[in-house]
N, C-alpha and C positions, 0 to 999 in steps of 0.2 A: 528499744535499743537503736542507739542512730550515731548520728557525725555531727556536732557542733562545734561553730569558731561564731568570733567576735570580734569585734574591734571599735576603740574609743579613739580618737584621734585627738590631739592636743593642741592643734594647730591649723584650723579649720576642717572643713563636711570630709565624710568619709566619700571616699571613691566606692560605687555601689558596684564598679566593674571589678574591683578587685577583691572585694567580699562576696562574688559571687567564683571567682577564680579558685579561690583558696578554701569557700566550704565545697566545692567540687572536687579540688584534693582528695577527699575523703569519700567519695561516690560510692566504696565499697563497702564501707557504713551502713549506707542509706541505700540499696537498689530498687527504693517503695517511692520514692517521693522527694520532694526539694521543695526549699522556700528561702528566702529571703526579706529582710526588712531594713530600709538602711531612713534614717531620722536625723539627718544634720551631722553628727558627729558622733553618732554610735548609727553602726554595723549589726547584725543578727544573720547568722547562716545556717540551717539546719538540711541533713539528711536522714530522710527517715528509713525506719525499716520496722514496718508495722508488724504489729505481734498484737497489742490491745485495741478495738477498735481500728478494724483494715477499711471503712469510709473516708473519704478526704475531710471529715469533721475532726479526726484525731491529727490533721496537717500541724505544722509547726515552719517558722514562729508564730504562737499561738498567742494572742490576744483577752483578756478577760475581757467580758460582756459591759462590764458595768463602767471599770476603772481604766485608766491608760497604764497595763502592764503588760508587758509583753516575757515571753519565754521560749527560750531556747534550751532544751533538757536531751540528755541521753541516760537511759538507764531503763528501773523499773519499781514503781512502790505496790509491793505486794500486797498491802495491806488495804489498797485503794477502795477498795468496795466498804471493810467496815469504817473508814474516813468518809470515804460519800455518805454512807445511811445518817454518821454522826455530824455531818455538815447539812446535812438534810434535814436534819432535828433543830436544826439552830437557824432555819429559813432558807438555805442557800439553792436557788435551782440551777440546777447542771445541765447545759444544751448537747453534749454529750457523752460518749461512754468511757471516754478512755481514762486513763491514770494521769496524764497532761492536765488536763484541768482540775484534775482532784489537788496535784500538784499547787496551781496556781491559786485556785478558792483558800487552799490552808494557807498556804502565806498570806492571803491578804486578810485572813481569820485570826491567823495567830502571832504574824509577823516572824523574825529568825526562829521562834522557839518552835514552829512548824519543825524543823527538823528535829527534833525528838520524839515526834510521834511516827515516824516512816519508820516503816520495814524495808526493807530492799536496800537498791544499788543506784547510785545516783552522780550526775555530775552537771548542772546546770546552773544561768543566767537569765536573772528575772532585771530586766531595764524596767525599775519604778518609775516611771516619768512622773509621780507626784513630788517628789524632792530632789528626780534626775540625778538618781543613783544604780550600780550594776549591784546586783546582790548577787554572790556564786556560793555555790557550796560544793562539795565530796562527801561521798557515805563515810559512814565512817571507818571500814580498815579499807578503805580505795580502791574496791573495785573498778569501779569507773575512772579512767583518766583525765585532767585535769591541766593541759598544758600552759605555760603565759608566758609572754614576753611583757617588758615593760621598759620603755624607755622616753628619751627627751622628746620624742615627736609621738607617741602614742602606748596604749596598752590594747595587746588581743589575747586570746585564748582559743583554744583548741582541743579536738579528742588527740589527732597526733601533731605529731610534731612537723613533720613535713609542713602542714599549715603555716607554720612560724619562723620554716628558714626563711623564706624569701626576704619575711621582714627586721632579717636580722646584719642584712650584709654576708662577712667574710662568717662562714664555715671553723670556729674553731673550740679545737679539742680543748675539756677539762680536763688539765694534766691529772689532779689527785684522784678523777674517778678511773681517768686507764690505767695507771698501777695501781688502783686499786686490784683493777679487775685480773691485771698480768700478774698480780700479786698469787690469788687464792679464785680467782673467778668471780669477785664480790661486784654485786651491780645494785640500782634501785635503793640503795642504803641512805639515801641524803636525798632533799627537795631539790637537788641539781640532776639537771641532764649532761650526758656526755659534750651536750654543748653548752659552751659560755654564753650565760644570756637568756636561756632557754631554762625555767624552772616548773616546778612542779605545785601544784597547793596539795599541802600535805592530806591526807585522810583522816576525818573528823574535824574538819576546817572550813571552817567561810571565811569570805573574801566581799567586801564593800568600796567601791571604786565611786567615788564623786567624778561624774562626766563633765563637769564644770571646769575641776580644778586638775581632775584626774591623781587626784592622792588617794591611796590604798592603804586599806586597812586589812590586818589577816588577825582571826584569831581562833579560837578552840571552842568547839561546840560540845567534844564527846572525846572523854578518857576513859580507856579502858579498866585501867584501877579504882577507879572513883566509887565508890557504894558496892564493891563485890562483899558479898555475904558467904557466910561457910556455907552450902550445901549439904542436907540431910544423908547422911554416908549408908544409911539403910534402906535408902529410895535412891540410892546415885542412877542405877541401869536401869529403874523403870520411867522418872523421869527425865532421864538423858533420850532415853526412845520418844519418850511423848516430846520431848522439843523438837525432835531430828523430826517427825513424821509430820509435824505442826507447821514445821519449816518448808517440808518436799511438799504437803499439802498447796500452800502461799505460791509456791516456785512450778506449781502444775496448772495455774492459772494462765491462759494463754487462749486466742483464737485462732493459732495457728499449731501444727503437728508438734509434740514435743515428746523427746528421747533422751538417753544418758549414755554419756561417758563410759565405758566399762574397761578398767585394768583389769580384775580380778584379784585385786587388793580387797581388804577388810573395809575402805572409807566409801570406795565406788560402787563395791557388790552392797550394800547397807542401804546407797540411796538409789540404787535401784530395784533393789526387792521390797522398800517403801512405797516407792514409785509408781513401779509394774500393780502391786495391791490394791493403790488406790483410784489409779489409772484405766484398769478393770472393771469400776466400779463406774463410770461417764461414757467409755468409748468399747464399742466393739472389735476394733483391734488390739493385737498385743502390741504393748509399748518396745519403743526402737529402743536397744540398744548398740553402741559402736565401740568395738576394740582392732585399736593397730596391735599388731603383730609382728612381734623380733622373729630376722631368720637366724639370730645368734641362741643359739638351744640355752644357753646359762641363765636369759634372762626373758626368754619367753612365759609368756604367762598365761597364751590360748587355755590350756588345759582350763587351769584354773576358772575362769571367764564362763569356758564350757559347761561346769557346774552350775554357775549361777543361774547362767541360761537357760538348764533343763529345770533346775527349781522355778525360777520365778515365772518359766511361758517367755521367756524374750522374743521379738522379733530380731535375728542375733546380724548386723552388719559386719562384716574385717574387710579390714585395709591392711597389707604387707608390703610395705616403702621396700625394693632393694637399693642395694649402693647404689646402681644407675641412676632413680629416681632423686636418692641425697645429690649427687654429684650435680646434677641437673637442674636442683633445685637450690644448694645452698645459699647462692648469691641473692634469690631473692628471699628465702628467709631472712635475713640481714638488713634485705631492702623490705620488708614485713614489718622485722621486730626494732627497724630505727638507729635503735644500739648495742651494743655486743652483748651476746650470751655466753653462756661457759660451758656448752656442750651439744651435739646436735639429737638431745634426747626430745626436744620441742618439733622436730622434724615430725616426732608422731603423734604429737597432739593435733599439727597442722593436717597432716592426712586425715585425722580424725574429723575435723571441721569441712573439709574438700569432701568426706566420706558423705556427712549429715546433710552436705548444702543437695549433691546430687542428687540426693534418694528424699525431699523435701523435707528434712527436718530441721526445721528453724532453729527452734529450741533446742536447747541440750543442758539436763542437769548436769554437773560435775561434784567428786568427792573432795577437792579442795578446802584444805583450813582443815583435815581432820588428824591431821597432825600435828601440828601446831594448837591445838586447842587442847588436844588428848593425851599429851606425850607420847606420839607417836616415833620419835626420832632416835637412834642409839645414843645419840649428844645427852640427851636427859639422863641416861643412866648414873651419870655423875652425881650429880643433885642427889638422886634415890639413893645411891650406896653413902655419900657423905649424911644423908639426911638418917641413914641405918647405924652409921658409926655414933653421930652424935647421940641418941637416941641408945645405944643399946653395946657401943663400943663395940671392938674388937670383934668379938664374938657374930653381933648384929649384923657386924660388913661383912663378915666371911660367909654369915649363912644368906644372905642375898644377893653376895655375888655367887653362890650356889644355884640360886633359886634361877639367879637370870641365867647361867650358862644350858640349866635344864628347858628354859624356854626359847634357847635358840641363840641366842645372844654368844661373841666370840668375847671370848675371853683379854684376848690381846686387845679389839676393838673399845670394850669397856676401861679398859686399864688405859690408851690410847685418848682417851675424849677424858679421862679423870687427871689425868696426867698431862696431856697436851694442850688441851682446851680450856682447861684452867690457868695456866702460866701463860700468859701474851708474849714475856721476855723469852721464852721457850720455844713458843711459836713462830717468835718474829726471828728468833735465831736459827731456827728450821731452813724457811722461806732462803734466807742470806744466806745458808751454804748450800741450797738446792740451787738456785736460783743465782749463779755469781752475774748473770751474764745483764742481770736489771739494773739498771742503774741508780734506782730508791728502789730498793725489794722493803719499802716501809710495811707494817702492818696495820691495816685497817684502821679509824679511831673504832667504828665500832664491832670490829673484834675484838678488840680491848677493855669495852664494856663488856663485850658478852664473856671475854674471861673471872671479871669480876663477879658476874653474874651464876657460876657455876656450880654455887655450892644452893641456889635456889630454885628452886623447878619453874615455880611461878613468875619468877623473876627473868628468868630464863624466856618462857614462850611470851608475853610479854614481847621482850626484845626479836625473838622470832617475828611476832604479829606484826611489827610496826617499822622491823628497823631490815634484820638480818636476812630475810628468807621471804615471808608471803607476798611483801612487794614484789620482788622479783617472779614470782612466780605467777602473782595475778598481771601481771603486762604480756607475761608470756600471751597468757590465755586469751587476755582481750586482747591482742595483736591478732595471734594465729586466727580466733575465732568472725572476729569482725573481718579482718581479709573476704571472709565468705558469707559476709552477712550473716552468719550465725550468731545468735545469743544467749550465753550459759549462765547458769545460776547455780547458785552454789548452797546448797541447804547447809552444810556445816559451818557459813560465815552469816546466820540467821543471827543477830545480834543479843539476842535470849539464849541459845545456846554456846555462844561464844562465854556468857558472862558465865552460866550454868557450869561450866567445862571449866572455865578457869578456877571459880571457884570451889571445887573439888579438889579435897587434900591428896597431895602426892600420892601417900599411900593406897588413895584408892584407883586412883587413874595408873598406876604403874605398882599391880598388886601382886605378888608371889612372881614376880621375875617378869609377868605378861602385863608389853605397854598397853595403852589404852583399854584396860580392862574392863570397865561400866561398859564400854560398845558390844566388845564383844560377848561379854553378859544379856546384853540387852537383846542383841540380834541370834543369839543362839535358835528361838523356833522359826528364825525367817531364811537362814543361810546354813549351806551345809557346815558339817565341822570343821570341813578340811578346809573351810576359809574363815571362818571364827573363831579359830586357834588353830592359824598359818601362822609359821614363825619364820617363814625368811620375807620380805620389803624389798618390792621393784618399782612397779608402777609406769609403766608406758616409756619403759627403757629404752632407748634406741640400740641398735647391735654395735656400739664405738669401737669396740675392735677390731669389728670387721671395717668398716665404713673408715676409722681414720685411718687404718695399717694403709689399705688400698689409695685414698685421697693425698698420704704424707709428699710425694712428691709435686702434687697442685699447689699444695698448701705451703711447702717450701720456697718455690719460686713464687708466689705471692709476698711472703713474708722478706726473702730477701730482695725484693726490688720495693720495697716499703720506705719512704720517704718521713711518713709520719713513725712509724715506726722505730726509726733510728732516732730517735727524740730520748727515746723508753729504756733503749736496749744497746748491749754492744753485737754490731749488726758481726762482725769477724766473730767473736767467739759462737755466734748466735748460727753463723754457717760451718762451721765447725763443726757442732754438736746437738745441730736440729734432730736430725734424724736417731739421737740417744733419748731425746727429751722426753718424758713421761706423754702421752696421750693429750692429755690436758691439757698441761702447757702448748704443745705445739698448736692446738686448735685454737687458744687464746690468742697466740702471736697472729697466725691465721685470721679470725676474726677481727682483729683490730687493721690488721692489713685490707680487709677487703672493707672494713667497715670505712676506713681514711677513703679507697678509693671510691666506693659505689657514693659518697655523700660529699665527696671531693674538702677533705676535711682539711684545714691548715695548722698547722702548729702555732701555739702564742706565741 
């Protein structure tokens, strides 16, 4: 896990002083190490943060032995060791240990089709100098970030963005991604950043850049609908486990400390009483786990957590953010997370990472993607009950929306996501009389997919994976956690269990009213009950209640002395009836006001 940028330049040698400026940028990436390589007209800048091989032989930019390739990579291919044995079988000798070169040998063994054999998380540039080409790629649902500019005087790339203002001039806001976001909260939903100029390579994409000519090629290595097979419905939960455990196995490889995440959710308490198991089995301590903790009682979840921890032997960390702590910190979360989010519930993933870096723990698994793979979400419920009606009419809907209110599920909620989430023109007619004071209260384009999408589950998470939800929520992660040089993995986005998950029929994943049912089938001898069939979904909640009631008046004079702001919004009606405005909304207005100021942002 590390900090890499780049840069081509199209108009003579690269400046080596400013490719060393700009991968320093990123120093909290990398607090293991630095390099640079700079070659006439491409640039190479890496930060490391050693996890596989802590010797200066795992340095980077890394060079192959044989050929003129060089590589700049942040991430992790879990799989590296059975690649080595099987590059090893094919002649190849390795001068050292780490995943870096394992990396580098297979491409130059397999060429682009190298990436279909990784496991893991990935975001790297390989400068072929044999045809004096950039090769880049992204895993495939985008863990790892993948920034770039590209223009008349050159192309660079980056883990964040800050790398890439400098080289962009004037600071300006994409109008349709902030009402997007003032809209409904929506972010991450498009290959664009909040800034013009500033894009993204999508996940499951490589990118081919001639340094010559500096013309760019992007195209598609890995769709996620491509070859999904039906899954065997009477082995769903026992091989749903063997993949999950297969997965934390891969993601437990490391030479440094490694611990997990703990809500005391169903997805987190699963990979870590996987984890704790096999963890047990190598080291003589008990495996870390870390939970932040709400002082808001509705959405605390210690208790919970605390179970886990007496079943599986945790080593148990808490962190408990008060408002002083948010108040304190919000501005730099914003200056963290680049571009606006839609709530300060990320505040406690971030303690959680500040938790892990103190107490040495590099590593950290996280339960991520186990929603979105599993039907973990009340949005799904739609799908399931239209999928009961077709299937069984009348009769069918009624006895499964029976089924779901017995597993927890609200009634009005259900009827709400069937009925709202489905109509876009309904939606989008919501928004316009919530909202008089926006000036485009447009809706999403792609909440408008996902209302077409409603009557199909699969089709549904699907748009979840790639479009409406996991991106957002994996930038969270990699912001928060790289902040602190930590490095999380995600067993549930193991790309075997993603396809495994998806392709499992509705009915089984969302079985007698309870979501993600194979899970918690499968994990029934490893966790208590009372987290294997939990029926109410939090998840490293922040206390918003408390935190924004108290912060509304910061957060009002921020929003009304907003310049960018007033672009968006009618700034009079907007001081009128800030302090009526739902939680939400006002934090949104909030966030875009400090996000304009802390990045000195302009309006087009």
């Amino acid at each position: 896990m590390c900090g890499i940028f780049g840069l081509v330049t199209k108009n003579g040698p690269v400046d080596a002083d400013q490719v060393d400026q700009l991968t320093d940028l990123v120093a909290h990436r990398g607090p293991d190490g630095r390099g640079v390589r700079v070659n006439g007209n491409v640039g190479l800048g890496h930060r490391r943060l050693a996890i596989i091989d802590l010797t200066d032989d795992g340095a980077q930019p890394m060079r192959d032995r044989q050929h003129p390739i060089w590589i700049t990579y942040n991430g992790e291919i879990y799989n590296y060791l059975e690649l080595r044995a099987e590059l090893e079988a094919l002649g190849q000798v390795f001068h050292t240990a780490s995943d870096t070169e394992v990396l580098l040998a297979s491409y130059i063994r397999w060429g682009e089709r190298c990436l279909e054999r990784f496991n893991g998380m990935w975001s790297f540039a390989i400068h072929d100098e044999r045809d004096n080409t950039l090769f880049c790629a992204r895993d495939r649902f985008g863990v790892k970030p993948f920034y770039y500019v590209n223009s008349a005087t050159g192309f660079a790339f980056g883990s964040e963005i800050r790398q890439l203002l400098p080289l962009i001039g004037r600071h300006v806001a994409d109008d349709d991604l902030v009402r997007d976001f003032l809209v409904c909260g929506l972010t991450d939903h498009t290959n664009r950043t909040f800034f013009t100029g500033i894009e993204k390579l999508p996940p499951g994409h490589r990118m081919r850049v001639d340094v010559s000519t500096g013309r760019i090629e992007i195209g598609r290595y890995y769709s996620l609908t491509a070859g999904l097979r039906m899954a065997e419905e009477n082995v769903a939960a026992q091989s749903l486990r063997d993949l999950l455990d297969d997965a934390t196995r891969l993601r437990l490889r490391s030479d440094v400390r490694v611990g997990t995440c703990l809500s005391g959710g169903l997805d987190s308490s699963s990979v870590a009483a996987l984890a704790a198991r096999r963890y047990s089995l190598a080291s003589n301590e008990c495996f870390f786990a870390i939970t932040a903790v709400s002082e808001q009682a509705t959405n605390n979840e210690e208790a919970y957590a605390a179970e886990v921890v007496a079943k599986s032997q945790l080593n148990w960390l808490r962190t408990k953010p008060t408002y002083e702590d948010f108040a304190s910190t919000a501005e730099t979360l914003l200056e963290v997370q680049e571009e606006p989010f839609a709530g300060p519930s990320i505040m406690m993933q971030y303690e959680v990472m500040k938790t892990a870096r103190s107490n040495g723990v590099i590593v950290l698994l996280d339960g991520q993607g186990g929603d979105e793979t599993l039907l973990g979400y009340h949005r799904y419920y739609a799908a399931w009950l239209l999928d009961h009606f077709h299937r069984a009419g009348v009769g069918g809907f009624c006895s499964a929306f029976s089924e779901a209110t017995k597993a927890g599920i609200s009634p009005l909620r259900m009827l709400m996501y069937l009925c709202g989430a489905s109509s876009a023109a309904l939606r989008a007619a919501f928004y316009r009389w919530r909202y008089t004071f926006l000036k485009r209260p447009d809706l999403p384009e792609s909440l408008r997919r996902f209302a077409r999408k409603t009557s199909d589950a699969r089709e549904m998470q699907v748009l979840e994976i790639t479009e409406t939800n996991l991106p957002m929520l994996l930038r969270f992660e990699d912001k928060n956690s790289m902040r602190f040089g930590i490095e999380t993995r995600l067993p549930f986005l193991d790309y075997r269990f993603v396809e495994f998950a998806l392709a499992l029929p509705t009915s089984i994943k969302l079985n007698k009213g309870w979501a993600k049912w194979p899970l918690r089938d499968a994990m029934q001898d490893f966790l208590p009950a009372s987290i294997t069939w939990r029926k109410d979904k939090i998840g490293f909640a922040a206390p918003d209640q408390l935190w924004l009631s108290r912060h509304s008046p910061v957060m009002y004079d921020k929003v009304i002395g907003s310049a960018l702001l007033a672009r968006y919004v009618d700034m009079g009606a907007v001081r009128k009836k800030f302090h009526q405005l739902d939680l939400g909304m006002r934090w949104r207005l909030y966030c875009v006001a400090l996000w304009g100021e802390r990045f000195r942002v302009e309006v087009p």
